[in-house]
C-alpha positions in Angstrom: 0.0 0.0 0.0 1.3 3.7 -0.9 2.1 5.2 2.1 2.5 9.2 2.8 3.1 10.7 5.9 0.3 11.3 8.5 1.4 14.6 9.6 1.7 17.4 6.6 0.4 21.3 6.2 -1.7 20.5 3.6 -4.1 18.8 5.9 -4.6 22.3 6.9 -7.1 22.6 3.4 -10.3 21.6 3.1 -12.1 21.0 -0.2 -12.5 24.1 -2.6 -15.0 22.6 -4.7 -17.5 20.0 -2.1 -18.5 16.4 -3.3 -22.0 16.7 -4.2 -24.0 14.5 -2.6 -26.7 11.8 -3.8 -29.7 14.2 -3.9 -27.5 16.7 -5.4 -25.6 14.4 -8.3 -28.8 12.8 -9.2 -30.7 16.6 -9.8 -27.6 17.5 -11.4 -27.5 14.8 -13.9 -31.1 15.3 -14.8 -30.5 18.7 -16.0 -27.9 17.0 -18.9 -28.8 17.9 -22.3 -27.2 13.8 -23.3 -26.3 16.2 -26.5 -25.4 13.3 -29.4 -22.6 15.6 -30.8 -21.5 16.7 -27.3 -19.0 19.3 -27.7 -17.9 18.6 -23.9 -16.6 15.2 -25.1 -14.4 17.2 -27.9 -12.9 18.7 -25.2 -12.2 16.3 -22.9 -8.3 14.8 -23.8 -9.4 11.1 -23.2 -12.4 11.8 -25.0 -14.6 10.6 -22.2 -18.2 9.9 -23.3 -19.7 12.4 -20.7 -23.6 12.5 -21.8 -23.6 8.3 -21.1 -21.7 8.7 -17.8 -24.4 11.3 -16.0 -27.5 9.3 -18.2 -26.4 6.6 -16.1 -26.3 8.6 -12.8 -29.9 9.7 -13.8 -30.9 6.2 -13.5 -29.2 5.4 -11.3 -26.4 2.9 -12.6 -23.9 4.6 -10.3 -21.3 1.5 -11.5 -21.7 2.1 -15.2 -21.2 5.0 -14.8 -18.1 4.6 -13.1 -16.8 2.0 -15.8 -17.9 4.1 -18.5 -15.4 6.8 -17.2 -12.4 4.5 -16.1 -12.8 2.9 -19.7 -11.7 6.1 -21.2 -9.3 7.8 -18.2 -8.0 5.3 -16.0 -7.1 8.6 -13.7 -10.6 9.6 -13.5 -10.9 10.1 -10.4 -8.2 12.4 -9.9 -9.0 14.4 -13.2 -12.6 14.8 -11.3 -10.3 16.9 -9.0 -7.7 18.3 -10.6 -9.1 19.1 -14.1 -9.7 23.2 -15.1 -13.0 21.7 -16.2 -13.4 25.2 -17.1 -11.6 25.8 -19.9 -12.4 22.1 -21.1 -15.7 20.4 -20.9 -17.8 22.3 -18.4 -16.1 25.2 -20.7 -17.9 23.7 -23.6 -21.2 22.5 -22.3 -23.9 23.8 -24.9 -25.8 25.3 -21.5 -22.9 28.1 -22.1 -24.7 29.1 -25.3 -27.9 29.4 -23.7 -27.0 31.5 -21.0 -27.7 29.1 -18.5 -25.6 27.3 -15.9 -23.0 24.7 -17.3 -23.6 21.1 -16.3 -21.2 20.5 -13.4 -19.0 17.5 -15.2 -16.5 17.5 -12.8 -18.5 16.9 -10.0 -20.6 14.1 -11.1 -17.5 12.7 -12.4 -16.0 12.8 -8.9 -19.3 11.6 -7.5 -18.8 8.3 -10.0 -15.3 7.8 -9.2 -15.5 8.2 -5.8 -18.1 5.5 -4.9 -16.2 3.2 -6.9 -13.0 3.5 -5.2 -15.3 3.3 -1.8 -17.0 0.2 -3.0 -13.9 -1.4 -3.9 -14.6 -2.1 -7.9 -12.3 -3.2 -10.3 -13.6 -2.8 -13.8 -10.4 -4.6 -15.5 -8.2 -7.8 -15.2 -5.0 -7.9 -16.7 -4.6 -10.0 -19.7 -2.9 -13.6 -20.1 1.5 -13.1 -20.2 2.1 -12.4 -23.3 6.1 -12.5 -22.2 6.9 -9.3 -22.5 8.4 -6.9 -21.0 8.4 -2.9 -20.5 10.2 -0.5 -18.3 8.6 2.8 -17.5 10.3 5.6 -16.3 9.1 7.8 -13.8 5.7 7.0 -11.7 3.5 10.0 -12.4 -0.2 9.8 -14.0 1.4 9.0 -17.6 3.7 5.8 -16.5 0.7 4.7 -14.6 -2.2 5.1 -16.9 0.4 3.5 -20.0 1.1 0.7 -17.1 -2.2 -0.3 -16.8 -3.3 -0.3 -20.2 -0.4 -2.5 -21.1 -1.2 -5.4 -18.5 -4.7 -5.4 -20.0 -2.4 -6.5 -22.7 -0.6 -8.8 -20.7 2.8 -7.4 -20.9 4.7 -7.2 -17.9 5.2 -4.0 -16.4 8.0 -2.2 -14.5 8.2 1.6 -13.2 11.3 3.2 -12.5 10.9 6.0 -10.0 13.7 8.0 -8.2 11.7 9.5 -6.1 10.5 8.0 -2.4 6.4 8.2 -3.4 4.7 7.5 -6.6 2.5 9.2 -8.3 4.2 12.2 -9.5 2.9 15.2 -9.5 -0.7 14.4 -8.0 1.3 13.4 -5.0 3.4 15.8 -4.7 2.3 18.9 -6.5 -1.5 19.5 -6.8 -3.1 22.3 -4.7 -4.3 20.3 -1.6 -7.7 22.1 -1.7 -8.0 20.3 -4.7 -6.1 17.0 -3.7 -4.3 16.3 -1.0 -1.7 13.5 -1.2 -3.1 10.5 1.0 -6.1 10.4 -2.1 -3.2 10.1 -4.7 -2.2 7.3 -3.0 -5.3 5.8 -2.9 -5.3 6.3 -6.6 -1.8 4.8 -6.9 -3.1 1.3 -4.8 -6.3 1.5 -7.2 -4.6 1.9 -10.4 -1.5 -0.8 -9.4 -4.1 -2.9 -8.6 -4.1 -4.6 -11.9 -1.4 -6.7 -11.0 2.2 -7.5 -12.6 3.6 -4.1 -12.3 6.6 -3.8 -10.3 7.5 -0.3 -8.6 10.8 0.2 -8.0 11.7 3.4 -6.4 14.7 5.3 -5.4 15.7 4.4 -8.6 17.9 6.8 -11.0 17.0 5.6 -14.8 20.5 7.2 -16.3 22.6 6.5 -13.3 21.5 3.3 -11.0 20.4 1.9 -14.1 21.7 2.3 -17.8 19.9 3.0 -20.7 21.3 0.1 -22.1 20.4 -2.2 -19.3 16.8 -1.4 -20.2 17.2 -2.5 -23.7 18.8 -5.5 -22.8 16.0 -6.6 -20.4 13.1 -5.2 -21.4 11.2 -5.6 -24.7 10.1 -1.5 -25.2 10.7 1.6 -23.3 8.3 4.4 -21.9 9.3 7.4 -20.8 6.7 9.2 -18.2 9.1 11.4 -16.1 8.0 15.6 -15.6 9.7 18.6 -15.7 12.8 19.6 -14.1 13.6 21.6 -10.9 12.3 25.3 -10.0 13.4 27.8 -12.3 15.9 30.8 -10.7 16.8 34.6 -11.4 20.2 33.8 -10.7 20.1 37.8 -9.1 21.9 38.7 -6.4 20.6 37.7 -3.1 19.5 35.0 -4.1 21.1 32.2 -1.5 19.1 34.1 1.5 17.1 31.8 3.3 13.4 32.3 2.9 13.7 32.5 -1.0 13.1 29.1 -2.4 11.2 27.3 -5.6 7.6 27.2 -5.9 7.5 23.4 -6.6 9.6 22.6 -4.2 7.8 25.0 -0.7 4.7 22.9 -2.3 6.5 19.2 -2.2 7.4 20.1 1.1 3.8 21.0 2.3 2.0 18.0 1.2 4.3 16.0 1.9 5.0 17.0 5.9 5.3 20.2 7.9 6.2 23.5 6.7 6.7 26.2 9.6 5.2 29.9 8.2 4.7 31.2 11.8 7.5 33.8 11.4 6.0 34.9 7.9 4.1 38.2 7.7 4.5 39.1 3.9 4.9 36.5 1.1 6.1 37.1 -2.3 5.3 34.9 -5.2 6.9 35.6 -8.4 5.2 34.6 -11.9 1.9 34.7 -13.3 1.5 31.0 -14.3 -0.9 28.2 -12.5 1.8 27.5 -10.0 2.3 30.8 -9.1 -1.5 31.3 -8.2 -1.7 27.8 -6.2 1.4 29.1 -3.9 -0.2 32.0 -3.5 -3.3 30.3 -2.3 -2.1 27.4 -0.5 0.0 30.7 1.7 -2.7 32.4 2.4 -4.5 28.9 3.4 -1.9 28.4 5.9 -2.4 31.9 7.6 -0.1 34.3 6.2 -1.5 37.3 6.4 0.0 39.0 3.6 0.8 37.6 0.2 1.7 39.3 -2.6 1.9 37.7 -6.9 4.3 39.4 -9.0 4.7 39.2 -12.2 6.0 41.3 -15.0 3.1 41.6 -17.3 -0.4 42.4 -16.9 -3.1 40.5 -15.3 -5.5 39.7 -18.5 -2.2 38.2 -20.1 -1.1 36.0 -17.5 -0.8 32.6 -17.8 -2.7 31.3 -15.1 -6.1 30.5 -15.5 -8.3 33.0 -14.9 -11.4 31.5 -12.4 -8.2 30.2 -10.3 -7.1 33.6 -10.0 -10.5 34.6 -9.0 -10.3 32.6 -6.1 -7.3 33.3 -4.7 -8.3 37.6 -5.1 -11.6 36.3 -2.9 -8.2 34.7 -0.3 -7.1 38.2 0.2 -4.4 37.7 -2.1 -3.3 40.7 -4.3 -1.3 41.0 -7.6 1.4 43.3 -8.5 1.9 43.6 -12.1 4.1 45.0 -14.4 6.7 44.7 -11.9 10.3 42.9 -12.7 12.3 41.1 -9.6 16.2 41.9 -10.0 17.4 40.8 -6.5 16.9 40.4 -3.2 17.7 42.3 -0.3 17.8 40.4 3.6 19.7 40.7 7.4 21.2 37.7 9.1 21.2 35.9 6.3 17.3 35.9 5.7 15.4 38.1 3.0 13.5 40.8 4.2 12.5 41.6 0.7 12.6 41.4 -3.3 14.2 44.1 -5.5 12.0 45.0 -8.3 11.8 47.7 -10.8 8.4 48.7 -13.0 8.5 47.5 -16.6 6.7 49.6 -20.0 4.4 47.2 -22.1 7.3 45.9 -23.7 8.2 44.7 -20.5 11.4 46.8 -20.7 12.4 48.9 -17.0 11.2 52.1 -16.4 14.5 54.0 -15.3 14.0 55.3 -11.3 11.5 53.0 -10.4 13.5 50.6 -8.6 12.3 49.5 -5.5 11.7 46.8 -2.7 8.7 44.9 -2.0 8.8 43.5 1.8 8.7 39.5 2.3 9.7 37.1 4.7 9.5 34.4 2.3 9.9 34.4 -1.5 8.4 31.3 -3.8 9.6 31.6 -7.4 7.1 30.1 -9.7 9.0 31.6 -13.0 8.9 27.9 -14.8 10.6 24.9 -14.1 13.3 23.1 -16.0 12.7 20.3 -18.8 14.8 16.6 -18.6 14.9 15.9 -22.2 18.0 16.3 -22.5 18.8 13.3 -20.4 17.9 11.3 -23.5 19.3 13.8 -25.5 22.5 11.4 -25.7 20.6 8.5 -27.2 20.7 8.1 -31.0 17.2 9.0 -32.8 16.0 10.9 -30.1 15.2 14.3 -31.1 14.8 17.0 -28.2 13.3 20.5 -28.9 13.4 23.2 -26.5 14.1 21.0 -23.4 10.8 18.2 -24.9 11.0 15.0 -25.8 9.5 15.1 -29.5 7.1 12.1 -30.5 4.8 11.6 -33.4 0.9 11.1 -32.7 1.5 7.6 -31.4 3.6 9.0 -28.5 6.7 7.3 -30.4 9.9 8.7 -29.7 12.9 8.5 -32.6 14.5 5.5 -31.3 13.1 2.1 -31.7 10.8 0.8 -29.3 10.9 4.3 -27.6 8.0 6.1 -26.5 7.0 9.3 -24.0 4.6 10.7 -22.7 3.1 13.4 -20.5 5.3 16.5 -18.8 8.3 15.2 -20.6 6.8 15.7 -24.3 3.5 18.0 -23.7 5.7 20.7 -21.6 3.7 20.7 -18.6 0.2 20.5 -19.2 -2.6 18.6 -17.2 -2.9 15.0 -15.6 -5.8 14.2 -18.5 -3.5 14.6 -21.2 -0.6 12.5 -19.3 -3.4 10.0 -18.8 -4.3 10.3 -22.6 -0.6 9.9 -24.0 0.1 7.2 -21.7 -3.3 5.3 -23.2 -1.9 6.1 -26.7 1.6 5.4 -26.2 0.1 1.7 -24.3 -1.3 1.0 -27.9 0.9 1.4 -29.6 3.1 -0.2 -27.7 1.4 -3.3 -28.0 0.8 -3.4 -31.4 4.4 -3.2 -32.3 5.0 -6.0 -29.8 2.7 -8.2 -31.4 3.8 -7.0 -34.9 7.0 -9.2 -33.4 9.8 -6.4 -32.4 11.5 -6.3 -29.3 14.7 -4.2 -27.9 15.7 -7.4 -26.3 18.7 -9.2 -27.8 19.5 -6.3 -30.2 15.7 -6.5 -32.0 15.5 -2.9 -33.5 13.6 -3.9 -36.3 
């Protein structure tokens, strides 16, 4: 069983968006359109069929329901969560055009997902051994969703993970108001469940084990790791304590104990998603002033819009058009952020330099991409930091194939759950067209 620890800040959150309950789910799912073109499904990446899963809450096939979603996104439960359902499906919901209230996909699809984990169903077995054999590396939502799609294939599975905990980012990285850590676990247990997948963690693919080792055992190759460590200035002042990476304050928080109670004013610099979830998850944990700067204006940010919403109705406030170039501290702590204004261009504005208090800085300015650690490997093209692959998730190499952060750049668990689905595929058919990386098979 996935373990996490018992005692972590994030506990601290409670749920942003409720579960609905059966009165609720059931009144909700009545007000469905069942549309036969449903736009909604366009925009769902794993192309759920979302009119047939709430028909069957209407009528109360709660199970169906459930299956009819797992069929298409073995992570459903977690993309219930964790999806921006709107900018995708509830985004797309014909009620929009109407100007009426958008079905509420996300919930019902949580409301599905969830009594199936509580009930204990398992929709899929895995198929007979077919005697082969493929390594995964990295145990976030695209290793695990290509996992289990390839032992309903029968092919042995087995996940690389240098990391303690699995799950990747869900575990470590979503906004515990959304999910907290413990339920990615209990996805993890779910998912593995399948059978014939080994985990192996605190396992370095590239150092602990070769790249050629894995074509010598194994019969094909995914490659599911994320993105790269918190992105820096490199400015001066940077070493103070109390100035630290976005993605790495957040690790920290669902993961154990974080101590704010010397923080008065936060900083957060950037204007992405991550950027807006520190901001919130700060303000969660009681400090009372927190602060978002970024360098450009607030309808051009990159963070979604409703999520910014919320954290403005946290009592968190944005400064924009505002460049950090240092940081100023005592004792060896920062006290503050350098900053100067910045035109529309984003060029400075001469004598406005100035400091913006903060006991603690989180920089949320991007993080870094791995794809060069492949970039050694013959046939394996790498552009701009991503893995490239063609629309079968196929890396250049034989019997190579990627998925997720490492090829999308950072996008959202459904579309790590939908490349590792595709890349499972087609996987399998090119096992069964007869090729294999074992015994120097590159055909």
């Amino acid at each position: 069983m996935t373990q996490v620890p018992l005692e972590r800040s994030e506990n601290t959150f409670g749920d942003f968006k409720p579960a609905y309950n059966e009165a609720q789910a059931f009144a909700e799912a009545n007000r469905c359109l069942y549309c036969s073109d449903a736009p909604c499904i366009k925009a769902c990446p794993t192309s759920i069929d979302i009119p047939e899963f709430i028909r069957k809450i209407a009528t109360g096939n709660i199970k169906g329901s459930a299956r009819t979603i797992f069929e298409a996104n073995i992570l459903g439960m977690s993309c219930a969560r964790v999806c921006p359902v709107e900018t995708l499906c509830v985004g797309d919901c014909v009620y929009n055009e109407l100007d009426a209230p958008p079905i509420q996909i996300g919930k019902l699809q949580r409301y599905s997902t969830d009594i199936a984990y509580a009930e204990g169903w398992r929709f899929f077995e895995a198929a007979p051994d077919s005697g082969k054999r493929v390594a995964l590396i990295g145990a976030g939502p695209a290793s695990l969703a290509c996992a289990h799609m390839l032992r309903r294939h029968g092919h042995a599975c087995t996940i690389f993970e240098k990391r303690d905990v699995i799950g990747g980012l869900n575990t470590t990285g979503v906004a515990p108001y959304k999910m907290k850590a413990d339920r990615s676990a209990d996805e993890v247990d779910w998912i593995l469940g399948i059978g014939g997948v080994e985990v192996r963690t605190g396992v370095e693919v590239g150092a602990d084990v070769t790249f050629e080792e894995l074509e010598r055992d194994y019969d094909a190759v995914f490659v599911g790791f994320g993105l790269g460590p918190d992105g820096w200035l490199h400015a001066e002042g940077e070493d103070l304590a109390g100035v630290e990476g976005a993605v790495e304050f957040i690790e920290r928080m669902k993961l154990g104990p974080v101590d704010l109670s010397h923080v008065k004013r936060a900083v957060v610099l950037g204007g992405g998603n991550t950027a807006i979830d520190a901001a919130r998850e700060l303000a969660g944990l009681g400090v009372p002033h927190v602060a978002m700067v970024y360098r450009g204006d607030e309808d051009v940010m990159s963070g979604y819009a409703h999520e910014w919403k919320a954290a403005k109705q946290e009592s968190c406030i944005g400064v924009w058009r505002t460049q950090p170039i240092g940081f100023v501290g005592a004792g060896g702590r920062v006290t503050g952020v350098k900053v100067t204004k910045v035109d529309a261009a984003k060029q400075p504005i001469a004598g406005s330099e100035h400091v913006v208090d903060a006991d603690l800085v989180l920089l949320a300015i991007g993080q870094g991409k791995l794809g060069a650690l492949l970039g050694g490997l013959e046939d394996i093209e790498v552009e701009k930091g991503r893995l490239v692959v063609d629309a079968n998730q196929h890396l250049g190499r034989t019997g190579w194939y990627a998925g997720g952060d490492a090829t999308n750049g950072g996008k959202e668990v459904v579309n790590a759950a939908a490349e590792g689905k595709t890349a499972a595929i087609a996987i399998d058919a090119w096992l069964n067209d007869g090729h294999s990386l074992r015994g120097g098979q590159h055909a």
